[in-house]
PDB file of N, CA, C and O in Angstrom:
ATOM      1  N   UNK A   1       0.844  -1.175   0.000  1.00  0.00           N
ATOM      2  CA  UNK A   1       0.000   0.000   0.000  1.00  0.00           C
ATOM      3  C   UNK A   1       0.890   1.238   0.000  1.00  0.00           C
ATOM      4  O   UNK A   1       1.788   1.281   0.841  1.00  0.00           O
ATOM      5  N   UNK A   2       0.722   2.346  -0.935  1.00  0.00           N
ATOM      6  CA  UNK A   2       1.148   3.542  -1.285  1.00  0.00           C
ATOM      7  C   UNK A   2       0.337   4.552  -0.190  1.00  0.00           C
ATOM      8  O   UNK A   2      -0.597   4.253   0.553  1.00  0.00           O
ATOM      9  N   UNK A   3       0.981   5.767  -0.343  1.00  0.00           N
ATOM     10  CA  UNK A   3       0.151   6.886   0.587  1.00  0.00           C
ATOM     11  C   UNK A   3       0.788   8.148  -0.147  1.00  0.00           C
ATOM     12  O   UNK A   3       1.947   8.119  -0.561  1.00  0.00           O
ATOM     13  N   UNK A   4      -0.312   9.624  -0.326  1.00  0.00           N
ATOM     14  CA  UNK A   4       0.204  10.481  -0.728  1.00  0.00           C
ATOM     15  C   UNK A   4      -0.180  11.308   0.718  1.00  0.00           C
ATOM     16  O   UNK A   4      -1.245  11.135   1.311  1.00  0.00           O
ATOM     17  N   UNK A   5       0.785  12.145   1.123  1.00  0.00           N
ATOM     18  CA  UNK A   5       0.704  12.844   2.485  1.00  0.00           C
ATOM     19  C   UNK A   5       0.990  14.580   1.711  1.00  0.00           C
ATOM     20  O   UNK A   5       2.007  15.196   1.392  1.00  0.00           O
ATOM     21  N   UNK A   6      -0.457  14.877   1.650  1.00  0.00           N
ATOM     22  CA  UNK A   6      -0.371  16.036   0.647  1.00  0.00           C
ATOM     23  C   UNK A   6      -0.528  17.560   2.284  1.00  0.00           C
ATOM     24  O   UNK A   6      -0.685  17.466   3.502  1.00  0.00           O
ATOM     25  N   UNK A   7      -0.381  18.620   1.407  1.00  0.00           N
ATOM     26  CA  UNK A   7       0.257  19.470   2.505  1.00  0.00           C
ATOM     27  C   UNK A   7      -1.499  20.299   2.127  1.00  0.00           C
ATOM     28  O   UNK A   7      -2.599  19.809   1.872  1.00  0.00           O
ATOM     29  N   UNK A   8      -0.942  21.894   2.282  1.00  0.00           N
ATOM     30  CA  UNK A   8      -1.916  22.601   1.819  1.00  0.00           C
ATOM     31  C   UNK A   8      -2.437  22.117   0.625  1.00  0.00           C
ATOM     32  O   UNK A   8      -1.878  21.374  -0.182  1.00  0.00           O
ATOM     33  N   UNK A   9      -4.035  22.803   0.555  1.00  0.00           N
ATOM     34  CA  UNK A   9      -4.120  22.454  -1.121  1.00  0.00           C
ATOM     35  C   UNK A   9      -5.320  23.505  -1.321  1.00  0.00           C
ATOM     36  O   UNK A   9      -6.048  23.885  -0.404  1.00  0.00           O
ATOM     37  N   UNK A  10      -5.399  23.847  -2.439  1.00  0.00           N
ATOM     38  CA  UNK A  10      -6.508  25.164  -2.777  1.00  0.00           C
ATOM     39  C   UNK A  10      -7.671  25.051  -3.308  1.00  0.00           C
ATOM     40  O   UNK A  10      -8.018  24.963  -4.486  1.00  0.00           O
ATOM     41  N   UNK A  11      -8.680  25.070  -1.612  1.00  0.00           N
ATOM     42  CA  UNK A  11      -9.807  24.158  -1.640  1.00  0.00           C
ATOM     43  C   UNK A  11     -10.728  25.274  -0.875  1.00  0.00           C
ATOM     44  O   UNK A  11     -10.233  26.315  -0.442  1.00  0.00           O
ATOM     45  N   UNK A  12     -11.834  25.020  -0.777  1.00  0.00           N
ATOM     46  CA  UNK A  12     -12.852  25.661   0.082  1.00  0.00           C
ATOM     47  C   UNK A  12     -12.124  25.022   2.089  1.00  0.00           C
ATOM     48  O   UNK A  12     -11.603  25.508   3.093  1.00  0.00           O
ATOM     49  N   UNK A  13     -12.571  23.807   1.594  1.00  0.00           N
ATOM     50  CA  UNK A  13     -11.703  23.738   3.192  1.00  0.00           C
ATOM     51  C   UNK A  13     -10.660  24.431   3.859  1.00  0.00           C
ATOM     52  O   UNK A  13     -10.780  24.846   5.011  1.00  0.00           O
ATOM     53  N   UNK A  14      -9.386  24.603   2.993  1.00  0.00           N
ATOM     54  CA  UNK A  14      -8.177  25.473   3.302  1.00  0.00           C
ATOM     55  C   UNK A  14      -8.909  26.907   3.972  1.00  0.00           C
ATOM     56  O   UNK A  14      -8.895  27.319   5.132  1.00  0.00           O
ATOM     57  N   UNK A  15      -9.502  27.434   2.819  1.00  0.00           N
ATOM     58  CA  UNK A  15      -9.616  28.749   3.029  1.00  0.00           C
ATOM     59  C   UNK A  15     -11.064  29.530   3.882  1.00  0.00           C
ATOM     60  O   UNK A  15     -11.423  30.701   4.005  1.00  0.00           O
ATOM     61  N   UNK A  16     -11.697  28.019   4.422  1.00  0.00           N
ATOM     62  CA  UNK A  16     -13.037  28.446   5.207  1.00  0.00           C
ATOM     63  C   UNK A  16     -12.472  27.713   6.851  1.00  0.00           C
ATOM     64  O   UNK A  16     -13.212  27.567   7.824  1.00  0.00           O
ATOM     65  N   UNK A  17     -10.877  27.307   6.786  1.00  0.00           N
ATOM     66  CA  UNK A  17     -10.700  27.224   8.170  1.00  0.00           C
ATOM     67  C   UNK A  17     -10.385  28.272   9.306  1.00  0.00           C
ATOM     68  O   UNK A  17      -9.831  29.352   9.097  1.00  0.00           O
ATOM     69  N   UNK A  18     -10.768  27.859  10.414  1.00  0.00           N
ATOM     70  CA  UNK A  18     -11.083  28.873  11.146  1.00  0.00           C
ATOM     71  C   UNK A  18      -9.739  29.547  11.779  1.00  0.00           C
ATOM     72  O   UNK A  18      -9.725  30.580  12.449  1.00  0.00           O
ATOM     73  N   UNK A  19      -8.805  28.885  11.487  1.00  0.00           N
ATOM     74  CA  UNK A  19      -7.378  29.388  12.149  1.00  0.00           C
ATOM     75  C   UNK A  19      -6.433  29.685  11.047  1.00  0.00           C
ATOM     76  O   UNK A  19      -5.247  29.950  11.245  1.00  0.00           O
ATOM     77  N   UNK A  20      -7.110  29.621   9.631  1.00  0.00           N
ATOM     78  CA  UNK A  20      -6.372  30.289   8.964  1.00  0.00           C
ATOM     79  C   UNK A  20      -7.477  32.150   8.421  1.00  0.00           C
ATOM     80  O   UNK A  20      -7.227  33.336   8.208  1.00  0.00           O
ATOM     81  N   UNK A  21      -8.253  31.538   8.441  1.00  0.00           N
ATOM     82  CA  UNK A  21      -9.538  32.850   8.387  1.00  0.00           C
ATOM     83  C   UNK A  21      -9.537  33.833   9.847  1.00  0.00           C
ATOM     84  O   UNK A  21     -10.098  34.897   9.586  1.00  0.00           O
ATOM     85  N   UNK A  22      -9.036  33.776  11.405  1.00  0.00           N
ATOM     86  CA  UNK A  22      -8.424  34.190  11.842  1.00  0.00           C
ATOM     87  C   UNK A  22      -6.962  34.598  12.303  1.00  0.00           C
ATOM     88  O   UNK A  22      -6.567  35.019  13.390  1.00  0.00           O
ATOM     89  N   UNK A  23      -6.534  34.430  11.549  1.00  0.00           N
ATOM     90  CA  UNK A  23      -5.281  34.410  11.217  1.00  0.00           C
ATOM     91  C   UNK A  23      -4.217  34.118  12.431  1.00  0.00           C
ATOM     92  O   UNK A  23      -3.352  34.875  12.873  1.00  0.00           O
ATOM     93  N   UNK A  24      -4.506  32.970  12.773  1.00  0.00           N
ATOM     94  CA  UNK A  24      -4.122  32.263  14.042  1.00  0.00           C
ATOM     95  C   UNK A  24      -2.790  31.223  13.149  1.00  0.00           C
ATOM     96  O   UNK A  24      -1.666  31.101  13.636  1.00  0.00           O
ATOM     97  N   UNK A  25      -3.168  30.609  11.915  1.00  0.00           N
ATOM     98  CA  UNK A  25      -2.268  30.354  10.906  1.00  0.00           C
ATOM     99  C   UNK A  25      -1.728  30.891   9.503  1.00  0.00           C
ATOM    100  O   UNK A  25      -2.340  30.945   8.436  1.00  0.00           O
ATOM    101  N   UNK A  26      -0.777  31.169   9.712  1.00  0.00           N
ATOM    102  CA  UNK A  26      -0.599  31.654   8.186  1.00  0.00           C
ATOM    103  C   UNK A  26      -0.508  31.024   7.159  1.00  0.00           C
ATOM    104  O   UNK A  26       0.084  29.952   7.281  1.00  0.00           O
ATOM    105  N   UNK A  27      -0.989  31.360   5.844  1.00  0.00           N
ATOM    106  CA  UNK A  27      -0.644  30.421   4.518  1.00  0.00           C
ATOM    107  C   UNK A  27      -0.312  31.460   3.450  1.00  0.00           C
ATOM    108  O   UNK A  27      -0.998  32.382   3.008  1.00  0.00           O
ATOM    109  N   UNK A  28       1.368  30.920   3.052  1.00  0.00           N
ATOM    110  CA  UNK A  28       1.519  31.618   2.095  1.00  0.00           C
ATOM    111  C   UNK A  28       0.851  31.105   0.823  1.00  0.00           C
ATOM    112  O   UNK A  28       1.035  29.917   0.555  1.00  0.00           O
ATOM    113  N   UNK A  29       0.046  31.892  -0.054  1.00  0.00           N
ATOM    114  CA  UNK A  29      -0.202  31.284  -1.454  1.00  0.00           C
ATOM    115  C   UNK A  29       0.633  30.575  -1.992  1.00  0.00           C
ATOM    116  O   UNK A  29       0.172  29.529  -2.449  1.00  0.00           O
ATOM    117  N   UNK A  30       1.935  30.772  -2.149  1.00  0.00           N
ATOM    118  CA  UNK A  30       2.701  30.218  -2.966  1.00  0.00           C
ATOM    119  C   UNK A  30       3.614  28.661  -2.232  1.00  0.00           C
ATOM    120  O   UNK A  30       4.558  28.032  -2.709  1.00  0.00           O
ATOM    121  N   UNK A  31       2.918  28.468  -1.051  1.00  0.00           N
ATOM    122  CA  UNK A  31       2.983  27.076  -0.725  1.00  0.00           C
ATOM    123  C   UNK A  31       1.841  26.435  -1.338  1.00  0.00           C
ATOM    124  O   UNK A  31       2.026  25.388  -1.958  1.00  0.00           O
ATOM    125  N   UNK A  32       0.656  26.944  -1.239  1.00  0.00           N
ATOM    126  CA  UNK A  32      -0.290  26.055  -1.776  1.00  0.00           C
ATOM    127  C   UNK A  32      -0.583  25.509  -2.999  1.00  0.00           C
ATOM    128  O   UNK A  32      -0.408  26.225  -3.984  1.00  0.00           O
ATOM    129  N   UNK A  33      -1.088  24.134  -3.179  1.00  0.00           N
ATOM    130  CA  UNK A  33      -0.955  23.504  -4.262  1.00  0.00           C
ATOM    131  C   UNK A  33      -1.978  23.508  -4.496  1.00  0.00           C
ATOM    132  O   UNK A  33      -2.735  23.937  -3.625  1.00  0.00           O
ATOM    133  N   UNK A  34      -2.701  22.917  -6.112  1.00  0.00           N
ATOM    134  CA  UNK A  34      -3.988  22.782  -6.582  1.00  0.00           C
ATOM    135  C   UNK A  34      -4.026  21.224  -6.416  1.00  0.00           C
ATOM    136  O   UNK A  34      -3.162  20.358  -6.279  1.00  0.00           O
ATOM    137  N   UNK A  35      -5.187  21.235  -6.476  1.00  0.00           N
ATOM    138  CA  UNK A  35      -5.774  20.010  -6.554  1.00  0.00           C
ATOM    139  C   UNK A  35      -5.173  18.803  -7.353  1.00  0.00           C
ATOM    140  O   UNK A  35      -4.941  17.721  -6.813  1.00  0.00           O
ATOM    141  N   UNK A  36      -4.936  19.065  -8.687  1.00  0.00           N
ATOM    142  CA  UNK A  36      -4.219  18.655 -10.022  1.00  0.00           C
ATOM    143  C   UNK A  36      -2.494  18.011  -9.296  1.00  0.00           C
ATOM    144  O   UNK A  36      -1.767  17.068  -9.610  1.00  0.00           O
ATOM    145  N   UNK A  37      -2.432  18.795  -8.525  1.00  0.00           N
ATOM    146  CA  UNK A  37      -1.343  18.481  -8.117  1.00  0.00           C
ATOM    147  C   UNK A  37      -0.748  17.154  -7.275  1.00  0.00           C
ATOM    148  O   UNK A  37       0.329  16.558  -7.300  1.00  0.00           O
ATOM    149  N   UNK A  38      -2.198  16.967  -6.394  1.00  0.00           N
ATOM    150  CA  UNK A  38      -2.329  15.821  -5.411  1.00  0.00           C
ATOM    151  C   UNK A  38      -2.817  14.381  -6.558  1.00  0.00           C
ATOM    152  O   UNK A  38      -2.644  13.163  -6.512  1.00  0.00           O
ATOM    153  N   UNK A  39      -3.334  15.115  -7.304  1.00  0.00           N
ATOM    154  CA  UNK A  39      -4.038  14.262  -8.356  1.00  0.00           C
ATOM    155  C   UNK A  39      -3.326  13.559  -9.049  1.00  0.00           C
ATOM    156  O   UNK A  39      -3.640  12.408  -9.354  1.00  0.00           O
ATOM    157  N   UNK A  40      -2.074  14.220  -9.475  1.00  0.00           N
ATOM    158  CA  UNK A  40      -0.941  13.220 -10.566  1.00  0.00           C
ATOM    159  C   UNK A  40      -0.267  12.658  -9.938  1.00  0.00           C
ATOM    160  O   UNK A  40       0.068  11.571 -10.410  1.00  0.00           O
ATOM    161  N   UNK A  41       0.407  13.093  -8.338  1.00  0.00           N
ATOM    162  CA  UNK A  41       0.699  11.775  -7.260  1.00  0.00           C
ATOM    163  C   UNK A  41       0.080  10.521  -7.048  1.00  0.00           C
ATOM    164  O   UNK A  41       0.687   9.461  -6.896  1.00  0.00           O
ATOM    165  N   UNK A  42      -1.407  10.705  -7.040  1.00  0.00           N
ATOM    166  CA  UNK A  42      -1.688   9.912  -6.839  1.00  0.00           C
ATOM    167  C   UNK A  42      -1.684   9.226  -7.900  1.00  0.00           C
ATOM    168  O   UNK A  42      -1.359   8.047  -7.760  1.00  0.00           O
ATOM    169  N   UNK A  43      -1.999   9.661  -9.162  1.00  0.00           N
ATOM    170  CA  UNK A  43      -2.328   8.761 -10.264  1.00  0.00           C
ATOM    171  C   UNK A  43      -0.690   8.090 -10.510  1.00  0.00           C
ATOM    172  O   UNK A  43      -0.378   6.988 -10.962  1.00  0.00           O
ATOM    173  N   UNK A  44      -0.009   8.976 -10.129  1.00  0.00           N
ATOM    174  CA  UNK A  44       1.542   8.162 -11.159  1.00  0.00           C
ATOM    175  C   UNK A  44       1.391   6.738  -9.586  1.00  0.00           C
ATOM    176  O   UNK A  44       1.854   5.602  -9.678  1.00  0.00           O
ATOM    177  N   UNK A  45       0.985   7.038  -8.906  1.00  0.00           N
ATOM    178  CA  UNK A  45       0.890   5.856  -7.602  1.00  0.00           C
ATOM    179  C   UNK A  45       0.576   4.689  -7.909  1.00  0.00           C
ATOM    180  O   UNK A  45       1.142   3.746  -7.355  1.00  0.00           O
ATOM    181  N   UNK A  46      -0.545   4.462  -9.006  1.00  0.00           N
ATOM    182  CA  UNK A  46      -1.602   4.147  -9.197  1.00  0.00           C
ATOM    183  C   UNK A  46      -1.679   3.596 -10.131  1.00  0.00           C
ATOM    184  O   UNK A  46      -2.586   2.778 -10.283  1.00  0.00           O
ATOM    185  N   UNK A  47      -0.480   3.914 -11.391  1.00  0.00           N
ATOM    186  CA  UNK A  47      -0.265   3.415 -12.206  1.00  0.00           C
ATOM    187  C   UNK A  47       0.361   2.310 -12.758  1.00  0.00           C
ATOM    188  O   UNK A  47       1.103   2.006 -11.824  1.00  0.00           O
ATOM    189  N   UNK A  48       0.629   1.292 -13.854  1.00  0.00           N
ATOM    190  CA  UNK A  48       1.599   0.117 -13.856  1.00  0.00           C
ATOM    191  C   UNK A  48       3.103   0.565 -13.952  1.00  0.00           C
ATOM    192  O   UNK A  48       3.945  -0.320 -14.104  1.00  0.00           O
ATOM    193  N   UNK A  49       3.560   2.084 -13.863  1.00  0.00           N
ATOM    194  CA  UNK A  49       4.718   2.389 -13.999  1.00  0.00           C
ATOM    195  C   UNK A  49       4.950   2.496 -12.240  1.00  0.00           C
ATOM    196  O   UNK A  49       6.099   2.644 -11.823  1.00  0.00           O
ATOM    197  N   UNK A  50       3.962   2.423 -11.413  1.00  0.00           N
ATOM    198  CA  UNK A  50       4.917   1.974 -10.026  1.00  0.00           C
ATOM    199  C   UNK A  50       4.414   0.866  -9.301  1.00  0.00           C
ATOM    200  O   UNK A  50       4.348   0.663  -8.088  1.00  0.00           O
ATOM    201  N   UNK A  51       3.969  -0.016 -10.577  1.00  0.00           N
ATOM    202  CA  UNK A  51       3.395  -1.452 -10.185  1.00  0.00           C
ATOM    203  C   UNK A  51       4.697  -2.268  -9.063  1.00  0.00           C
ATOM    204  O   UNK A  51       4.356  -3.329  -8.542  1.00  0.00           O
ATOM    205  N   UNK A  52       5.813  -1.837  -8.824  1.00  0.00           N
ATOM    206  CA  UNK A  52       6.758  -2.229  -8.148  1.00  0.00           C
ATOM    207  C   UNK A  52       7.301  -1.433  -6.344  1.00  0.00           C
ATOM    208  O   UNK A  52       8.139  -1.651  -5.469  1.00  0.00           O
ATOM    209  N   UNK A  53       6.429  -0.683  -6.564  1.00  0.00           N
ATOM    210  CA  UNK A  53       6.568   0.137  -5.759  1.00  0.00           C
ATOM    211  C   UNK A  53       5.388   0.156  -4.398  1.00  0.00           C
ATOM    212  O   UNK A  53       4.162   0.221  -4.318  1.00  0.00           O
ATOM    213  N   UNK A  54       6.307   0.080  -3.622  1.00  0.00           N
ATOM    214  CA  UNK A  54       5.285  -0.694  -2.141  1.00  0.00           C
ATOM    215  C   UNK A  54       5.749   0.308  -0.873  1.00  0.00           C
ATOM    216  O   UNK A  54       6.788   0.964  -0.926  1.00  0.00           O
ATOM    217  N   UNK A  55       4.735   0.335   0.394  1.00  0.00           N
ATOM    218  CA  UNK A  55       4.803   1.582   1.356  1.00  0.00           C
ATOM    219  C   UNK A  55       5.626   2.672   0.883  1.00  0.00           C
ATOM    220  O   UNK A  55       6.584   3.074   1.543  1.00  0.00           O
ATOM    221  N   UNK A  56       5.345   3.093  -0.064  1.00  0.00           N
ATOM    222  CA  UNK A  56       5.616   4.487  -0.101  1.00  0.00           C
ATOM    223  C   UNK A  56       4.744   5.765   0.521  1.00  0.00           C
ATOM    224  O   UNK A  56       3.553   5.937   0.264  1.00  0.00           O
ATOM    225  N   UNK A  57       5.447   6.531   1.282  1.00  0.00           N
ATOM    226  CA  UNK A  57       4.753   7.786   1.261  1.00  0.00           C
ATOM    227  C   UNK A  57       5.141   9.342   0.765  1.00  0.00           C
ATOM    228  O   UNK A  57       6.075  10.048   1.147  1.00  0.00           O
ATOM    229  N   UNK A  58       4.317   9.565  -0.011  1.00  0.00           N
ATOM    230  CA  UNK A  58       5.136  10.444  -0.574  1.00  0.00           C
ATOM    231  C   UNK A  58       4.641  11.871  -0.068  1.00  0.00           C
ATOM    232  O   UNK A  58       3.420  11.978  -0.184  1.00  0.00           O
ATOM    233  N   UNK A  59       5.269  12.998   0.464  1.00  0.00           N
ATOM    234  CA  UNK A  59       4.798  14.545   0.960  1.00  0.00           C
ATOM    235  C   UNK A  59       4.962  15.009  -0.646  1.00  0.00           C
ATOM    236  O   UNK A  59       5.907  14.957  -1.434  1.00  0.00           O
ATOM    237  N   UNK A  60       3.485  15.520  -0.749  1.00  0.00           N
ATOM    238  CA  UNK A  60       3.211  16.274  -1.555  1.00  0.00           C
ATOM    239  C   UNK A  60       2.751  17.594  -1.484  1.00  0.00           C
ATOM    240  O   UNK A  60       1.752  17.940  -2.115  1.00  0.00           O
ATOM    241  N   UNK A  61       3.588  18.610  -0.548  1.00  0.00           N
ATOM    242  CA  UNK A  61       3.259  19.451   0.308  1.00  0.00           C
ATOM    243  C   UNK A  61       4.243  20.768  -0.257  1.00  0.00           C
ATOM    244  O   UNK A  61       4.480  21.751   0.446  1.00  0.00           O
ATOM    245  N   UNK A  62       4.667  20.621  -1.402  1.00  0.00           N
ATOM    246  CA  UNK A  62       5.576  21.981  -2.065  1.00  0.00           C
ATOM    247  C   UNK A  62       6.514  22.001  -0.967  1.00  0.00           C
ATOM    248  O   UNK A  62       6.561  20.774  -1.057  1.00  0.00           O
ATOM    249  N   UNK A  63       7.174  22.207  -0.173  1.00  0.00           N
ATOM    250  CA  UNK A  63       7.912  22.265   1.121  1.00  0.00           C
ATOM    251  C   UNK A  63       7.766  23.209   2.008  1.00  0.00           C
ATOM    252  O   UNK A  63       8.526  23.894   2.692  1.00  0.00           O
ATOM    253  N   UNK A  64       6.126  23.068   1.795  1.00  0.00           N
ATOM    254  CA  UNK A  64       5.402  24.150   3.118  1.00  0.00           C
ATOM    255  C   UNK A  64       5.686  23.649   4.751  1.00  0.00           C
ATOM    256  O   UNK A  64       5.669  24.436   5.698  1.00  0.00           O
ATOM    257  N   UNK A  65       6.004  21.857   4.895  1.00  0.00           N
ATOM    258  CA  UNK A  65       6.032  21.315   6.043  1.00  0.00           C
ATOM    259  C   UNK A  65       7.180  20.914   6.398  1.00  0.00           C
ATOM    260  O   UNK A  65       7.369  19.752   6.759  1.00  0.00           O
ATOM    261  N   UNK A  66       8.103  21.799   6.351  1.00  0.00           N
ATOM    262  CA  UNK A  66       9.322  21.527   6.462  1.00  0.00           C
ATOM    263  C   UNK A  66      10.161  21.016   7.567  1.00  0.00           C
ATOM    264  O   UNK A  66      10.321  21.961   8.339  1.00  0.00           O
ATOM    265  N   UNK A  67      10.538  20.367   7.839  1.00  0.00           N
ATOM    266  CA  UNK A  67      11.265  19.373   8.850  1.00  0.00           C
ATOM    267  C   UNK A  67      12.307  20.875   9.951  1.00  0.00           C
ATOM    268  O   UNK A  67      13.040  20.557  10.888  1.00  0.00           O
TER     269      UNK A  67
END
């Protein structure tokens, strides 16, 4: 089993949360990803080109969550 561990993403959820709408968290735009973005992770996941490929997790998070 694969996993995509996606970060921000530019959604109604993101931007109707309450600690980023009080600005208790910040989000820079230019961390946030689109949708499309989480989408081709998952699909290249998903595909027979990583039919070999097992517990992966991959941060798909632009490097908004930085260690």
């Amino acid at each position: 089993m694969n996993a995509v561990l996606p970060g921000a993403v530019d959604a109604p959820m993101l931007w109707q949360n309450p600690n980023v709408g009080w600005g208790m968290e910040k989000v820079d735009p230019a961390d946030v990803g689109k949708p499309e973005d989480i989408a081709a992770n998952i699909a290249q996941l998903a595909s027979d080109d990583a039919a070999f490929v097992q517990g992966a997790m991959v941060r798909a998070d632009g490097g908004r969550d930085r260690l």
